[in-house]
KOLZA-725000 format. One record per residue (C-alpha): residue number from 0; residue in three letters; x negated, y negated, z. Coordinates in nm, 3 decimals, padded with zeros to 5 digits, m for minus. Each point is the difference from the previous one (the first is absolute). Layout:
BEGIN
<NUM,'ala',<X,Y,Z>> ...
% end
This chain:
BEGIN
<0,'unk',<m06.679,02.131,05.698>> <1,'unk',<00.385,00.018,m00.011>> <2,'unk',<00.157,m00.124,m00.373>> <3,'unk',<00.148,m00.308,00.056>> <4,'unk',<00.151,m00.066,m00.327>> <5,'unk',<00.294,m00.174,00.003>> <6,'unk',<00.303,00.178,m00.184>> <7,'unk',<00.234,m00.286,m00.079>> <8,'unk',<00.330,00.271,00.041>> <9,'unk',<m00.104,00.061,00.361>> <10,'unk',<00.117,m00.367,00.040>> <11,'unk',<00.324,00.020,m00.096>> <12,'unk',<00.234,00.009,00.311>> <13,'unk',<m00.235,m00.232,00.180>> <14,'unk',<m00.044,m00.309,m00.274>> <15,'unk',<00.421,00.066,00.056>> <16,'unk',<m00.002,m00.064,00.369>> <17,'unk',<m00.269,m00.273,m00.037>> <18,'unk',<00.206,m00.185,m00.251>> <19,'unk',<00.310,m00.021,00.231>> <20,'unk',<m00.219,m00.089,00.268>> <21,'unk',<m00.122,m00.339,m00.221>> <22,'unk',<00.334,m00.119,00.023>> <23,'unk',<m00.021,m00.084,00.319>> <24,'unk',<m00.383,m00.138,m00.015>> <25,'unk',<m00.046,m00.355,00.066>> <26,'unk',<00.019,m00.204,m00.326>> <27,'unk',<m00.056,m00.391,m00.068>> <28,'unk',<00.344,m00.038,00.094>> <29,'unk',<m00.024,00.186,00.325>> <30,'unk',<m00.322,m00.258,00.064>> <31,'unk',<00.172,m00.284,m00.092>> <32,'unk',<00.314,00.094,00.246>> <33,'unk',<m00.283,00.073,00.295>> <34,'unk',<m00.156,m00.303,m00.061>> <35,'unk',<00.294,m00.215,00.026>> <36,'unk',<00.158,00.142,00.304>> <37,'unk',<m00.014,m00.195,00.298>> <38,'unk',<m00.168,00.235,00.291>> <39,'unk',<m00.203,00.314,00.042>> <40,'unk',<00.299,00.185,00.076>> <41,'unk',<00.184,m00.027,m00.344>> <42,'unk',<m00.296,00.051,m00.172>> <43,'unk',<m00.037,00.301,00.209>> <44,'unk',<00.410,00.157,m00.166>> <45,'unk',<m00.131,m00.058,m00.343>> <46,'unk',<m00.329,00.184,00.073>> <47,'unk',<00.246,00.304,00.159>> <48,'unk',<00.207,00.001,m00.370>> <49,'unk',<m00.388,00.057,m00.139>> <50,'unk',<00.035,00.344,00.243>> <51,'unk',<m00.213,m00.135,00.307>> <52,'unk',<00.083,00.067,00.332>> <53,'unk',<00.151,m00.283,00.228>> <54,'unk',<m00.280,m00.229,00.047>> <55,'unk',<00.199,m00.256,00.232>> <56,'unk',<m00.150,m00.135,00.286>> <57,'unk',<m00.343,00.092,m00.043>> <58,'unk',<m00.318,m00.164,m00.054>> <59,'unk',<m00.301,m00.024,m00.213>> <60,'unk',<m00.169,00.301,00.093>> <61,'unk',<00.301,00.222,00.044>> <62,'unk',<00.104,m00.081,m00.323>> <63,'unk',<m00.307,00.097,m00.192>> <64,'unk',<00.040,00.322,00.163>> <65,'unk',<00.344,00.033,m00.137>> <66,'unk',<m00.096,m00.029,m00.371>> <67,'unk',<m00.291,00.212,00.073>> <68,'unk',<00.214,00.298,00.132>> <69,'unk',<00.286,m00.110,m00.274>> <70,'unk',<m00.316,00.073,m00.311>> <71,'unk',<m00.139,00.320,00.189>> <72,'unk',<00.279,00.177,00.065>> <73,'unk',<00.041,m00.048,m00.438>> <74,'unk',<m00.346,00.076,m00.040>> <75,'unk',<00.035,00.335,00.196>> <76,'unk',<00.350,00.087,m00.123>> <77,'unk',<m00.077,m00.029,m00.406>> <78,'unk',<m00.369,00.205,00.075>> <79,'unk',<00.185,00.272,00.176>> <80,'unk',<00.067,00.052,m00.393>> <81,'unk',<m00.345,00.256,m00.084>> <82,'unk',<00.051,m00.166,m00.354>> <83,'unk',<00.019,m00.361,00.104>> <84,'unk',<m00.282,m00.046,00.277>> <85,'unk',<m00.268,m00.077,m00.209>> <86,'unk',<00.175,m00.297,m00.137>> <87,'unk',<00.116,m00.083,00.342>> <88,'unk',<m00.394,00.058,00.088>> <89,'unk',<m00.134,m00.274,m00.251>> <90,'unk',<00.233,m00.252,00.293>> <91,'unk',<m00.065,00.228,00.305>> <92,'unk',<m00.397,m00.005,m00.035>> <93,'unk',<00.030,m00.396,00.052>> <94,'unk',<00.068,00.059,00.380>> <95,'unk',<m00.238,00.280,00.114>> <96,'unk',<m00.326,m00.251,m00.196>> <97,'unk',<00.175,m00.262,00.293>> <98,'unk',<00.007,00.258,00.267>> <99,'unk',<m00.373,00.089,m00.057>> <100,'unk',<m00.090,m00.414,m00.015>> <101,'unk',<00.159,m00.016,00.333>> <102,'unk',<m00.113,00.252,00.131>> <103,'unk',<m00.332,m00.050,m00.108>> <104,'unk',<m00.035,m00.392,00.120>> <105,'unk',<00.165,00.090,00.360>> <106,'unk',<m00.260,00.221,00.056>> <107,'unk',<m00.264,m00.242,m00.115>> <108,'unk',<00.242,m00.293,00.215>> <109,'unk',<00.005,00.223,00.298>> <110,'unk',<00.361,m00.035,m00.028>> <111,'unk',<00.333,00.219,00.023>> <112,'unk',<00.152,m00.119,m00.376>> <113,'unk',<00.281,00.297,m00.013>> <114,'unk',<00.269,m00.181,00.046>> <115,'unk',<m00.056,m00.170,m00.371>> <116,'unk',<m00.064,00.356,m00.190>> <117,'unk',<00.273,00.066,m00.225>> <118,'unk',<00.206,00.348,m00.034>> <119,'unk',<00.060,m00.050,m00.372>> <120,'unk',<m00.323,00.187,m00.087>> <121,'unk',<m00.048,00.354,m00.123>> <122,'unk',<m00.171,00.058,00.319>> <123,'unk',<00.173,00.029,00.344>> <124,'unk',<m00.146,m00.315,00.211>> <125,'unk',<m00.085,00.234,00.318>> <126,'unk',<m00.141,00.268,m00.227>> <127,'unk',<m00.227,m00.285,m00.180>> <128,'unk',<m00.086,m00.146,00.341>> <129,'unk',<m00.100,00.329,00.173>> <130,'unk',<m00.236,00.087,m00.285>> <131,'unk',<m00.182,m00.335,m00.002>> <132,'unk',<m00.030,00.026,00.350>> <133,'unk',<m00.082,00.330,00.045>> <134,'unk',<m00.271,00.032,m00.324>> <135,'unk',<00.188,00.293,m00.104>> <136,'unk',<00.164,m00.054,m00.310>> <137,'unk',<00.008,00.308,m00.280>> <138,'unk',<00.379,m00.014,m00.006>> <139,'unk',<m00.002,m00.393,m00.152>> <140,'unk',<00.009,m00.023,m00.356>> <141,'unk',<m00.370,m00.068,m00.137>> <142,'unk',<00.038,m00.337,m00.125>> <143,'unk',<00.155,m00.078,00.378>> <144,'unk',<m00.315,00.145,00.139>> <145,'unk',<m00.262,m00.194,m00.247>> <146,'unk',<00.174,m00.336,00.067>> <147,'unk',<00.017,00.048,00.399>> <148,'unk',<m00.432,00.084,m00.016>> <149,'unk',<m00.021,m00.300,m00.261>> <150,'unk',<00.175,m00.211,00.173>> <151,'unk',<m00.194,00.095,00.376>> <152,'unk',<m00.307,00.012,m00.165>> <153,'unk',<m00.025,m00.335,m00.175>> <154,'unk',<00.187,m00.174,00.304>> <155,'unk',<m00.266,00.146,00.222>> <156,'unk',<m00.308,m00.117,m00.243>> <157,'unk',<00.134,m00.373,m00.125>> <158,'unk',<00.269,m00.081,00.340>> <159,'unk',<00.179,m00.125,m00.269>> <160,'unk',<00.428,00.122,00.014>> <161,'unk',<00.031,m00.171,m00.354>> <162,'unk',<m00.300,00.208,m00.143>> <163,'unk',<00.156,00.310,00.166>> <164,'unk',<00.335,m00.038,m00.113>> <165,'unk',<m00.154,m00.044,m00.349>> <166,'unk',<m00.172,00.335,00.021>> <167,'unk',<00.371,00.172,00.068>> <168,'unk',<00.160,m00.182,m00.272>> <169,'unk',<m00.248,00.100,m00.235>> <170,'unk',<00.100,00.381,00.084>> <171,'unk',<00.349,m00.075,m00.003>> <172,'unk',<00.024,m00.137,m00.356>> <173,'unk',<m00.160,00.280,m00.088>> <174,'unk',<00.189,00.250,00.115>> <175,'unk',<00.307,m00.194,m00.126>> <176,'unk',<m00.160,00.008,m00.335>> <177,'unk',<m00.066,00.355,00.026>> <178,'unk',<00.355,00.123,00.079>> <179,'unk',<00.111,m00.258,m00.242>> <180,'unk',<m00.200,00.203,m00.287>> <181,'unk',<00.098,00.365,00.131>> <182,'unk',<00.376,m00.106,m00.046>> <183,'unk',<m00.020,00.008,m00.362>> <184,'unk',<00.218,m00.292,m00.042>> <185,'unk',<m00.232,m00.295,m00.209>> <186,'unk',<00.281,m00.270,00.107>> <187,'unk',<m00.075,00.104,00.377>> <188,'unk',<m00.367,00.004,m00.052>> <189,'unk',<00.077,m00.369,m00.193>> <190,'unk',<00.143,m00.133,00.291>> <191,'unk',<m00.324,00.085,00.261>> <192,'unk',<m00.194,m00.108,m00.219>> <193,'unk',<00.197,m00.336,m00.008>> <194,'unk',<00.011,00.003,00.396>> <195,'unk',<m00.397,00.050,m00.049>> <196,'unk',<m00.004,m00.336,m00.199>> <197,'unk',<00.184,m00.182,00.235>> <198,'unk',<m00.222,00.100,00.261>> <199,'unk',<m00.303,m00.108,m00.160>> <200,'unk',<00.150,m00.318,m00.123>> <201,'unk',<00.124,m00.086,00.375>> <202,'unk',<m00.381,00.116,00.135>> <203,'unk',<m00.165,m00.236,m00.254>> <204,'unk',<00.206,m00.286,00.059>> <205,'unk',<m00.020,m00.006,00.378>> <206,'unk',<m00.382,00.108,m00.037>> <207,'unk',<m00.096,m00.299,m00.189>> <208,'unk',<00.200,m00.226,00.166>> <209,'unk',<m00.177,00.103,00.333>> <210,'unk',<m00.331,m00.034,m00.120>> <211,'unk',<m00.073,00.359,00.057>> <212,'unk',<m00.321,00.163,m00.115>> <213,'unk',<m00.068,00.212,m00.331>> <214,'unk',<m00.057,00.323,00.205>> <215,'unk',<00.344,m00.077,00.187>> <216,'unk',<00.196,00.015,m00.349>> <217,'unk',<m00.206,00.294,m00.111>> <218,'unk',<00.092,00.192,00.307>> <219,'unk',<00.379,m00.095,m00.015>> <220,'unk',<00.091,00.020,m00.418>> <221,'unk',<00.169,00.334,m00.055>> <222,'unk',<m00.014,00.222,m00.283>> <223,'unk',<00.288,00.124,m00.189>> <224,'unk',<00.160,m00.299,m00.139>> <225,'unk',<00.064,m00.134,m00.367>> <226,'unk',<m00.278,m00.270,00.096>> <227,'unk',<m00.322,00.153,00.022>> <228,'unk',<m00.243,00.016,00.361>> <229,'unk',<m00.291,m00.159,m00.271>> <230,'unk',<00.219,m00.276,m00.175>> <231,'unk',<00.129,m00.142,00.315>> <232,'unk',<m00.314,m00.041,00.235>> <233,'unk',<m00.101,m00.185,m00.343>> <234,'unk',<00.274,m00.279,00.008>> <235,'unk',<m00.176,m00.291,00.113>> <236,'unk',<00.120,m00.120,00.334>> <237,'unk',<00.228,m00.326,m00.138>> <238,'unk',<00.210,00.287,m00.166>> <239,'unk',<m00.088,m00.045,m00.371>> <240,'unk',<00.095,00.264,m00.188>> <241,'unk',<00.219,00.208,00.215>> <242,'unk',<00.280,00.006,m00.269>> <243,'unk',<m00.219,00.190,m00.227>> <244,'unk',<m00.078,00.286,00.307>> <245,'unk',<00.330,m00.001,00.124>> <246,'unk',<00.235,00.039,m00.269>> <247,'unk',<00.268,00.197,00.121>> <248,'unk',<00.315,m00.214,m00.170>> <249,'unk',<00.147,00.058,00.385>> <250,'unk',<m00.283,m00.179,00.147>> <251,'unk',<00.005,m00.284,m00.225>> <252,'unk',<00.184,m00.286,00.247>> <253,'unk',<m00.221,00.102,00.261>> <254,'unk',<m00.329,m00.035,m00.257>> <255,'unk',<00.115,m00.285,m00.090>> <256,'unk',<00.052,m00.170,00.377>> <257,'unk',<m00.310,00.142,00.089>> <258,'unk',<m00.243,m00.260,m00.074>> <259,'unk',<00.215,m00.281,00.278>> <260,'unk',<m00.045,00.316,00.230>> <261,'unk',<m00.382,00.007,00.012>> <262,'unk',<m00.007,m00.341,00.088>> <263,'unk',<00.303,m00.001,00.285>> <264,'unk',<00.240,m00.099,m00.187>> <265,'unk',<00.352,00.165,m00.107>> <266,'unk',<m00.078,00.299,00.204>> <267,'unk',<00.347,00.133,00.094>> <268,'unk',<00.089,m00.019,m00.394>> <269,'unk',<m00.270,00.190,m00.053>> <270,'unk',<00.043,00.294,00.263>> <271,'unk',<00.336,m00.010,m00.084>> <272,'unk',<m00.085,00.055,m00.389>> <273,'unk',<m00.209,00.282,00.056>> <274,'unk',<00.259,00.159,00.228>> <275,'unk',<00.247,m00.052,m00.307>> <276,'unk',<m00.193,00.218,m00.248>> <277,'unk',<00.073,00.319,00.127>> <278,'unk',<00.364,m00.084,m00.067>> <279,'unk',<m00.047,m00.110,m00.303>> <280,'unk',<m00.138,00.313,m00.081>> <281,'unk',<00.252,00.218,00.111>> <282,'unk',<00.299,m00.226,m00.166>> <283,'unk',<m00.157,00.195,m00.340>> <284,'unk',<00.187,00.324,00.102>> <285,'unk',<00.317,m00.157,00.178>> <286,'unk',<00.227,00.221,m00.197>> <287,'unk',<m00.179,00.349,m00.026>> <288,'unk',<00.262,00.252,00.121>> <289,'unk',<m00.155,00.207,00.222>> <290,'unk',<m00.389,00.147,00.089>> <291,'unk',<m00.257,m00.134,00.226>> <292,'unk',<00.024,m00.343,m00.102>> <293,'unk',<00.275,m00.087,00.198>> <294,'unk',<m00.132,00.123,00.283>> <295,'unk',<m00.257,m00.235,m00.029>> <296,'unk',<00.211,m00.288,m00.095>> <297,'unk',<00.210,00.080,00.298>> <298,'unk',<m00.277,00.026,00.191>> <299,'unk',<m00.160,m00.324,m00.082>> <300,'unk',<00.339,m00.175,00.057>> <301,'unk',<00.012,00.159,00.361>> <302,'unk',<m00.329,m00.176,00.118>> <303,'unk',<00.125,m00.288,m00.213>> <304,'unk',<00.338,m00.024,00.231>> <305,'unk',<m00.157,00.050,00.305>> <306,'unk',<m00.261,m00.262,m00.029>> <307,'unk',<00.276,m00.228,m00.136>> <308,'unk',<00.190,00.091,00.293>> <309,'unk',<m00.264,m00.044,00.227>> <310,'unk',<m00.085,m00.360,m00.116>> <311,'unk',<00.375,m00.089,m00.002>> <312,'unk',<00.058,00.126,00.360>> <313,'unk',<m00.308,m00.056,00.218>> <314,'unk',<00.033,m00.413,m00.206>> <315,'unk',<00.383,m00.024,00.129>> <316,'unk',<m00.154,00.108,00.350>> <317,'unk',<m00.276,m00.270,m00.001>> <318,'unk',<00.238,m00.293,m00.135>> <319,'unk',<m00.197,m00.012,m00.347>> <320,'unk',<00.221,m00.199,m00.256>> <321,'unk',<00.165,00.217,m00.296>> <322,'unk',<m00.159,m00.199,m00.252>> <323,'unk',<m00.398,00.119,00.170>> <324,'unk',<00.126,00.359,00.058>> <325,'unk',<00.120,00.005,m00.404>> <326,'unk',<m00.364,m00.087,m00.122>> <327,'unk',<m00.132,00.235,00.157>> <328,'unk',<00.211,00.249,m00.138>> <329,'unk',<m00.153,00.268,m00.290>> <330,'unk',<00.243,00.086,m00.257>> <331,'unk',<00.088,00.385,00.022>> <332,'unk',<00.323,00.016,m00.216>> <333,'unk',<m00.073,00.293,m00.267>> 
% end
């Protein structure tokens, strides 16, 4: 195996360009301005001083696919970097684990899904596609190949897409952990570890509140968080006790609006919360001067921005008022 050890001088020039770039990133102000504007279309020229290509005039869909090709042409130009792609990897993997769920429930659909697989993956969509298809798959990373025959083989045994898509998360978070350790950076192996939590917390929250079965939580709890596998399948289902599994300090408000959760109630606040943490982990090292850490804030920010964007837009399209867009909104600003 390659050494993937982060060297905090190889970041030098690029925490420099990233920094500049930040300037321009959307900020609460930025929101704020979006928000208030009267159409689509001058929401749209703020969202070009962010760096986005003219958006005017299109719809939903079209869009979607503009932010999308706006955060993989980043992804793609910071990995070209040999000593910044595994950092750009702990984002990247996200996308091929949602190539291989579509891929794997249009096959058990009977459907042609391609049109919703994402290029912001490590993995080129045609190359992933003609290697499920075909059965012929040595050149995929392993961990792509375990989740695509975890997530056919348990789809073909239970018929269930949620049990499936369970059995590829669970090798995703572990290969996100993995890569997390190899980098050598404990503040980067801090902050999976986090996104493991909030994960878990999400799972138990909806699980409970759905009634669903003991084996169902088993199967979906991941490993690799603060919170332990054992400790949470013991929290009894009314949610006592979860402060004293989960207690990350960024996962408090979230802990704490859990218990209205399991029973329907404040749900929004709650996702929302959870969202939150991971920013309020990253606001820790705001002012480091250069390394990895950056990248990652950076990073975060991006997906942060373009799902802010995303909200903002596709609401002005539908005729959503500000005010419902706005709580909706996750705060991002690091």
């Amino acid at each position: 195996m390659p050494n993937t050890k982060l060297r905090d001088t190889d970041f030098l020039y690029m925490t420099s360009m990233l920094r500049a770039r930040e300037i321009k990133m959307l900020s609460p102000e930025k929101i704020n301005r979006m928000l208030d504007t009267d159409s689509y279309e001058d929401a749209v020229k703020l969202a070009e001083e962010c760096g986005y290509r003219d958006m005017s005039g299109m719809n939903a869909f079209e869009v979607d696919s503009a932010l999308s090709e706006h955060r993989t042409a980043l992804f793609r130009e910071l990995a070209a970097k040999d000593y910044a792609r595994p950092v750009v990897d702990l984002f990247r993997m996200k996308y091929d684990y949602h190539n291989v769920k579509v891929l794997v429930k249009s096959m058990g659909a009977n459907v042609d899904a391609t049109h919703i697989l994402s290029e912001s993956g490590r993995i080129d969509t045609s190359k992933l596609t003609e290697a499920f298809i075909s059965g012929e798959r040595d050149d995929l990373p392993a961990a792509v190949r375990e989740a695509i025959h975890d997530g056919v083989s348990v789809l073909s045994r239970t018929k269930d897409p949620q049990l499936s898509d369970i059995s590829i998360d669970q090798v995703y978070f572990n290969e996100l952990s993995s890569l997390s350790q190899e980098l050598g950076s404990a503040f980067i192996a801090g902050y999976i570890r986090l996104l493991t939590d909030i994960a878990n917390l999400k799972t138990f929250v909806r699980s409970q509140r759905t009634q669903r079965s003991a084996d169902f939580m088993r199967a979906s709890i991941l490993p690799g968080g603060n919170a332990g596998v054992v400790s949470i399948l013991n929290v009894p289902a009314a949610g006592e006790g979860l402060s004293d599994v989960f207690q990350a300090p960024e996962l408090g408000s979230a802990v704490d609006l859990a218990p209205a959760a399991l029973t329907g109630g404040a749900q929004t606040q709650f996702e929302r919360a959870c969202d939150n943490a991971s920013m309020l982990y990253l606001i820790q090292k705001r002012y480091i001067a250069f390394g990895p850490v950056p990248v990652l804030t950076y990073l975060t920010k991006l997906e942060w921005e373009i799902t802010t964007l995303r909200m903002i837009l596709t609401g002005k399209l539908a005729g959503i008022a500000p005010e419902i867009i706005k709580e909706r909104l996750r705060d991002g600003y690091v």
